[in-house]
Residue, then its C-alpha position, 0 to 999 in steps of 0.5 A: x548274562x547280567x546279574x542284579x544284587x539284593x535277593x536271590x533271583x536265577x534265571x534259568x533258560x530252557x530250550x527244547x533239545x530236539x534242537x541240535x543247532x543250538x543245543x551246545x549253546x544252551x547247554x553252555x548257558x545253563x552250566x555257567x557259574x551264576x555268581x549271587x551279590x547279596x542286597x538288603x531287598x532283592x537280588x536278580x540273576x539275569x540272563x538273554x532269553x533266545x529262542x528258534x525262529x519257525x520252530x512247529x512242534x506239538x507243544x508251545x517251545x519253552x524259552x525260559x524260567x524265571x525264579x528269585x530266592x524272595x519265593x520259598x516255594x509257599x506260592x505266594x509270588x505271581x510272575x507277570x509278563x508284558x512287553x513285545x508278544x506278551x499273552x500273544x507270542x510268549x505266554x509266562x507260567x504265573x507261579x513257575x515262571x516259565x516263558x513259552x512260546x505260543x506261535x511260530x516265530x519269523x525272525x525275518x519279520x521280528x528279530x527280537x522282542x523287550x519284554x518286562x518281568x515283575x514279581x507280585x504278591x499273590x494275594x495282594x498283586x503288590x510288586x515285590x520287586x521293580x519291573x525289570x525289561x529283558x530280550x527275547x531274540x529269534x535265532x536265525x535259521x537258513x529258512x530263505x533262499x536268494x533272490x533276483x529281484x531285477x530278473x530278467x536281465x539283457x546285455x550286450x557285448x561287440x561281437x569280435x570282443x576279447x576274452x575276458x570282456x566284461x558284459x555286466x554283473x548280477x546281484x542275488x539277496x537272501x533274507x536270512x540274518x548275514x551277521x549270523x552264520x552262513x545263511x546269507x552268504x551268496x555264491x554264483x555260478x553259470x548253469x547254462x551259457x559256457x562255454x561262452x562266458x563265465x561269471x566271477x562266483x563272488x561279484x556275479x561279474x559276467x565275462x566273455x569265455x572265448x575270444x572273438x564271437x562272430x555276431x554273423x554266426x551266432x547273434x544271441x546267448x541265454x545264460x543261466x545263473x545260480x545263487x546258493x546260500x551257506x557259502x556254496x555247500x551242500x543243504x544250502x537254498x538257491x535261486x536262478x535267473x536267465x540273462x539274455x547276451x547281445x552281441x552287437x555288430x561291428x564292421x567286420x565283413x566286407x561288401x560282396x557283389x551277389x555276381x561278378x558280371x551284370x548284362x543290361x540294355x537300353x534303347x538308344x532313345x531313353x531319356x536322360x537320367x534313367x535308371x538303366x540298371x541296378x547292381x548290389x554288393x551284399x553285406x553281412x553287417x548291419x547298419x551303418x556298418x553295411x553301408x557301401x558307396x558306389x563308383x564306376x572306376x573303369x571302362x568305356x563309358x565312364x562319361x556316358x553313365x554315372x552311378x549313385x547309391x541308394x541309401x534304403x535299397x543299399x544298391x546302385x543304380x546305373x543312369x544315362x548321363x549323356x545321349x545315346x547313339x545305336x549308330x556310333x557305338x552299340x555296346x559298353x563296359x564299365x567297372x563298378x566298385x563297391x565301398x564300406x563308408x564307415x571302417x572299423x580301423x580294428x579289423x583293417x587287417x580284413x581287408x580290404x572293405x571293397x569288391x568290384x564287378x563288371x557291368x556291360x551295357x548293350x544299346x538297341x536301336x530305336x526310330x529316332x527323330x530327324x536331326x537337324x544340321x544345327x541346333x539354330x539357324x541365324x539367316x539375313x535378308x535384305x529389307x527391299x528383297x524380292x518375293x519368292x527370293x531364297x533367304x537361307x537353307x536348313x538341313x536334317x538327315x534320319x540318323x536311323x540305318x534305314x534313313x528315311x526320307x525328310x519333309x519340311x515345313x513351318x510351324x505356323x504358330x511362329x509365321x502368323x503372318x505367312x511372310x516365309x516359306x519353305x521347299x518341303x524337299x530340300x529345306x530352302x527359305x523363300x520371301x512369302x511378303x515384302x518386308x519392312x526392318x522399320x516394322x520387325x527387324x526380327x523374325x523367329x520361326x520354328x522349322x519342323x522335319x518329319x521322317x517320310x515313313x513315320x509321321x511320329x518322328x518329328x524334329x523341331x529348330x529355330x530358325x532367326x532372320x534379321x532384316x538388312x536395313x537399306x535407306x528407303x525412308x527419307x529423314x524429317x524433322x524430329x518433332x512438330x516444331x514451331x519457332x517464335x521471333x521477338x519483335x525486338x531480336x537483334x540480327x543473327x539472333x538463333x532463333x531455333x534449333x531443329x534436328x532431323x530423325x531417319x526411320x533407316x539405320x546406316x551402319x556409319x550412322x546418320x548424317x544430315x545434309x540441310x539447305x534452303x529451297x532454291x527458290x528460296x535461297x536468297x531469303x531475306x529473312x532468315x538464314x540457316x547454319x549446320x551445327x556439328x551435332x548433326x542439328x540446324x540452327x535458324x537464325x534472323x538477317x535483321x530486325x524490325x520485325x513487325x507482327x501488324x505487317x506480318x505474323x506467322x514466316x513459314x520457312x521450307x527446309x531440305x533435308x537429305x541423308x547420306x544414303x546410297x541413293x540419298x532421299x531427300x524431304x522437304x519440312x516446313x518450319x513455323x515462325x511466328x512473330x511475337x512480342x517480348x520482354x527486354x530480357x527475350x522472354x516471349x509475352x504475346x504472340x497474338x496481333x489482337x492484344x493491341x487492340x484490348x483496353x489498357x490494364x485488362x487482358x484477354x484472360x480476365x475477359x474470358x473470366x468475366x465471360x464465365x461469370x456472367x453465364x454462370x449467373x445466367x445458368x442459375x437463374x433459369x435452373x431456379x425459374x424452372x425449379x419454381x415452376x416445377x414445384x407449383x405445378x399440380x399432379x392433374x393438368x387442369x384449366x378452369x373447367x375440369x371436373x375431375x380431382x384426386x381423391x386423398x383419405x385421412x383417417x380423421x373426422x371432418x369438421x362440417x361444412x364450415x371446415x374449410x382446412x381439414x380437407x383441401x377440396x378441388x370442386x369439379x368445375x362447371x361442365x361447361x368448356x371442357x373440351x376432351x380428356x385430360x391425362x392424368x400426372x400421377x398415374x401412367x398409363x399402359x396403354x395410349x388412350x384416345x381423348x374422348x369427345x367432349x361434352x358440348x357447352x350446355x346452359x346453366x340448367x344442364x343435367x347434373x344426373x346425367x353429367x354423372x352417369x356419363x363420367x362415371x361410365x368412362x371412368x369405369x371404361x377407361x384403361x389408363x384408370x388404376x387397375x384397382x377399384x376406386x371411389x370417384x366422387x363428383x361434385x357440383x357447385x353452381x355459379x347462379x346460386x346467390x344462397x351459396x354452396x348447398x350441395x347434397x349430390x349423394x343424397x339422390x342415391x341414398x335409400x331416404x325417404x327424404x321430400x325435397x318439396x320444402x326446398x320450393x317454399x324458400x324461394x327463387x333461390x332454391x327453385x333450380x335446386x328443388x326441380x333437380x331433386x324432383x326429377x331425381x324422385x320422380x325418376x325413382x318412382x317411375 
């Protein structure tokens, strides 16, 4: 309550009785002692206004009443209401002062309002007194039940967990005022889920109820809770939500094999690294927790198989290591383990994590290859063997029970040459060509047995010969050896070293025997020396020698190897006689440069030599450029009466025009003496010169010259293969007026009269009886 001095003022609150919550609260309020403070102007007896929140009756909830001793009931105060709702929510009665509520109020969405009360005059609406604020709070109900906002929940726990394991906690909000009594005061408990697990009714924390789930037995749990307001007691609201318990695997369990024994065959023939089998240890866990190693522990055939695992199938698969033999050994049994990888140390008391079984593994017989006695064969032969002589043997048997027969042969891919054969029975080796170790002192080749009564079965070895080397070559000088001798060499001057080669490969290694012809051991020239590197030196008996008197010394040598029988060859040495440097540095060798002038030596006259031709060479290609350059297109002489005709698309300049158009006047008939060919064109077909024309007078017919050309240029084949115009023209050499030629004239449509042409005289007479005769034709 608050209370203001100066005046009378009494605030009197009024709530609705129906209301048993809060009826001994109001009545509290309206009973206590108001204690008036007298002022000079005014004076307020103040209290807070409460008032229910969704509270729905017929008629609006008062909530209050405002009154002040300035009123003497004369009417003549207004109360005024504004603030938070006012008008809308609360409502004030002007001339009573009573507050009402209008609508229905929600203290979850407003819990309280400010509102201003002021007294006025009636009649004027002049404030009395200064405005003064007060609350009006919305008291709670318990109107809103708890809620899961993060429903629903998922949560995992390890199987084989303790009791009392922690899973996770929940969380439930309510909407009512927690401050004010009961309404927001949560409690928790499980509905479905126990006896499984049980949750703390205050912190919603889940916990495992019983020891030791097994995730195998049951792998998932629904538990329902409960949230209740007041506290838990009884005409409290409540709500659910489902919580969904994991349990997790933990390795537990160990592997089991489905079966304690596995029966499995397999041909003798398989190749190796064939799955021959697979066996499984089953395990209840999951995941990594399921993972098993496998391993063959005992048994006979630990060498002959292996086992791996296979990380997606989670078996193992048995596979062949080593070959088969149905022959030897007909069956084998081993013991395979199975082993977790990863073991949980927790649950070792289990254990052990581990099982075994037993496989047997039974061989069944297969029509096998030959097999030879040797995976290779190494075999030597002499290089001077015989033909037909054997070389070496192979064998190879049929390891099957029923031993079929073995018959031999070469491959012929690896004996191209044919140089061996074979026994097709019994696999022996003969000489098919001679050999030479010279030429291949290895030979590989590949024998092929087949089994007699089944081609298919067919086996392959590799057969090396080495070829024996015996002394069949006798040696000879290293190289092409050519020795030259200083003119000024002193007497036993070595003059050259020479070595000798053998093709033949003694197993002491070489060993050169060297010495003069007989004939020639008493040379007087020249003597030779064994060297202890197996070389020979050559050396001079005296000076003096003389390249005038004699050039070249040729010097056979006998040279003989220590084979058994020892050959023997003659080789020829080369001594040529030359002219040296006071130091023995070889200048000249030849006998001609005594001869050459002093200061010029053989090269540079070689040098000149080229020149000069080279000049020559340049001269004739200029002269027959130049020839070739003023030779025209058609082969001419002076009495040719044919030319090209060439077009330009400009218009000529007349008779006195000689630059515009190169014209070549077909020469005087005269002379011609048969066809000329044509350079520009080339002709297709070979055409026979026609016959010329035979030498005629100067008063030869021109018409007729025409006519006759103009029909063998239409004839001929090795004219172009296109229409053309071929123009003839004629100029005669007797005329003394010059050229007045009109040719054309005569095949025009002119009505032109040449008499005129009588009348200018002797010069024009020959030109005016053509040109009669040419009209008189055209008449006729």
């Amino acid at each position: 309550m608050k209370r203001k001095v100066n005046g009378s003022w009494s605030l009197k609150t009024c709530l609705d009785m129906s209301v048993s919550r809060f009826s001994e609260h109001v009545a509290q309020l309206q009973s206590e002692e108001m204690r008036i403070l007298s002022r000079s102007k005014r004076g307020w007896v103040w209290n807070q206004m409460f008032v229910l929140e969704e509270f729905s009756g017929p008629e609006p909830i008062l909530v209050g009443r405002l009154h002040t001793d300035l009123d003497p009931g004369s009417k003549k105060i207004k109360y005024i209401l504004s603030g938070d709702g006012a008008g809308t929510i609360f409502q004030i009665n002007d001339i009573t002062g009573d507050i009402h509520a209008i609508k229905r109020l929600d203290r979850e969405e407003k819990a309280e309002y400010t509102l201003t009360a002021q007294a006025v005059d009636w009649e004027t609406s002049k404030p009395l007194e200064p405005p003064s604020e007060f609350i009006i709070k919305v008291q709670d109900i318990n109107d809103n039940a708890p809620e899961f906002l993060n429903g629903p929940y998922h949560a995992t726990v390890p199987e084989m967990s303790i009791l009392g394991t922690s899973v996770t906690n929940v969380t439930a909000t309510d909407a009512d005022d927690p401050v004010y009594g009961n309404s927001a005061k949560l409690v928790y408990s499980i509905l479905e889920g126990q006896p499984y697990f049980s949750i703390e009714p205050e912190t919603a924390i889940i916990k495992t109820a019983l020891p030791n789930m097994d995730r195998e037995a049951k792998e998932e749990y629904l538990v329902v809770i409960q949230a209740k307001d007041m506290g838990g007691h009884s005409g409290g609201l409540s709500g659910t939500t489902t919580l969904t318990v994991t349990l997790t695997d933990v390795n537990d369990n160990p592997p089991k094999f489905a079966q304690s024994l596995y029966h499995f065959s397999v041909p003798e023939d398989v190749v190796l690294g064939t799955a021959i089998g697979r066996v499984k240890a089953n395990d209840q866990d999951i995941g990594e927790n399921a993972q098993s190693s496998y391993d063959i522990i005992d048994g006979d055939g630990t060498a002959l198989f292996e086992i791996t695992s296979d990380a997606q199938a989670q078996d193992g698969v048995i596979r062949l290591r080593k070959p088969l033999d149905f022959e030897t050994k007909k069956s084998y049994t081993l013991k395979v383990e199975a082993a977790n990888i990863h073991i949980d140390p927790r649950f070792s008391s289990r254990g052990p994590f581990k099982d075994t079984a037993t496989v047997k593994i039974v061989v069944e017989d297969a029509d096998e290859p030959p097999v030879f006695s040797s995976p290779t064969y190494l075999l030597e032969v002499h290089e001077n063997a015989a033909l037909n002589s054997v070389i070496g043997q192979v064998t190879a048997r049929d390891p099957d029970i029923t031993s079929s027969p073995i018959r031999f042969s070469i491959d012929r891919h690896t004996d191209l040459e044919r140089q061996f054969n074979i026994n097709a029975d019994d696999g022996k080796i003969t000489l098919a060509t001679p050999l030479d170790r010279e030429l291949s002192v290895w030979h590989n080749i590949t024998i092929i047995a087949t089994e007699i009564r089944n081609h298919s079965q067919i086996s392959r070895v590799p057969v090396a010969i080495k070829v024996l080397d015996v002394n069949d070559n006798a040696p000879e000088f290293a190289s092409e050896y050519e020795a030259f001798l200083c003119e000024n060499g002193k007497p036993g001057q070595v003059i050259q070293t020479v070595s000798a080669m053998d093709k033949d490969d003694p197993k002491n290694g070489h060993f050169f025997l060297y010495s003069l012809l007989p004939e020639m051991a008493n040379n007087p020239n020249f003597t030779i020396k064994k060297n202890e590197d197996n070389s020979l030196s050559i050396l001079a008996k005296h000076n003096g020698f003389n390249r005038q008197k004699q050039e070249v010394y040729l010097l056979p040598i006998v040279i003989s190897d220590s084979g058994n029988p020892p050959l023997s060859s003659t080789s020829t040495l080369t001594i040529r006689v030359c002219g040296c440097s006071n130091d023995g540095v070889v200048q000249s060798c030849n006998v001609e440069a005594y001869v050459l002038p002093i200061g010029l030596s053989m090269g540079a006259l070689i040098a000149i030599l080229a020149c000069i031709i080279l000049l020559l060479v340049i001269v004739v290609l200029f002269v027959t450029l130049r020839r070739h350059k003023n030779e025209p297109l058609i082969i001419k002489d002076d009495e040719d009466v044919r030319e090209n005709i060439i077009r330009y698309d400009d218009e000529g300049g007349g008779e006195e025009d000689t630059e515009a158009f190169d014209i070549a006047t077909l020469q005087n008939p005269d002379g011609i003496n048969g066809f000329l060919p044509r350079k520009d064109i080339k002709p297709d077909l070979q055409f026979m010169p026609r016959q010329g024309l035979a030498p005629v007078p100067n008063g030869v017919d021109v018409d007729e010259f025409i006519n006759v050309r103009l029909h063998e240029a239409d004839n001929d084949p090795t004219a172009p293969p296109y229409d053309s115009i071929q123009i003839y023209g004629y100029e005669g050499r007797g005329s003394v007026a010059g050229s007045l030629s009109s040719l054309e004239s005569t095949t025009s449509d002119s009505d032109q009269n040449f008499d005129y042409l009588s009348d200018w005289g002797p010069r024009f007479k020959r030109l005016g009886e053509l040109y009669s005769v040419g009209e008189s034709d055209k008449e006729t």
